[in-house]
C-alpha positions, 0 to 999 in steps of 0.5 A: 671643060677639060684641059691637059696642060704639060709642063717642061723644062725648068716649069716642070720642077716648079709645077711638080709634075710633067702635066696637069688636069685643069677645069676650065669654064667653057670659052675660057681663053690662054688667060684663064688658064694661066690665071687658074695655073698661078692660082693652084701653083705661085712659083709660076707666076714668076715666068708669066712674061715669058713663058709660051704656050702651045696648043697642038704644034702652034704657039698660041697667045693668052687671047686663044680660045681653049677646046674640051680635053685640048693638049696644052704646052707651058715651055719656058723661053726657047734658047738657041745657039 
């Protein structure tokens, strides 16, 4: 299956590009997906403890189950003030 993954903020330099095409067997999870990310790009990695990812509008966790040519947010922590 197909996922489109997009990346922002400080993820996006590092990711070099705003989004991503992924292939993804079917019933793969959040997991599989990150663990696929890292793969094709290291310099992720480094944030895997604290990214979030998004699926539609909801925060979604690494045991999520991905849908054919879902839309998928990789964001770095949110800050506020």
């Amino acid at each position: 299956m197909r996922v489109n993954v997009q990346f922002f903020s400080q993820l996006r330099e590092l990711a070099g590009a705003s989004e991503l095409t992924l292939d993804l067997p079917d019933g793969a999870a959040v997991a599989d997906l990150l663990r696929q990310l890292y793969e094709r790009i290291p310099a992720l990695g480094k944030w895997d403890n604290n990214i979030l990812v998004g699926a539609g509008v909801d925060f979604v966790g690494r045991e999520y189950l991905l849908q054919p040519n879902e839309q998928i947010a990789i964001m770095p922590p949110v800050q506020g003030g």
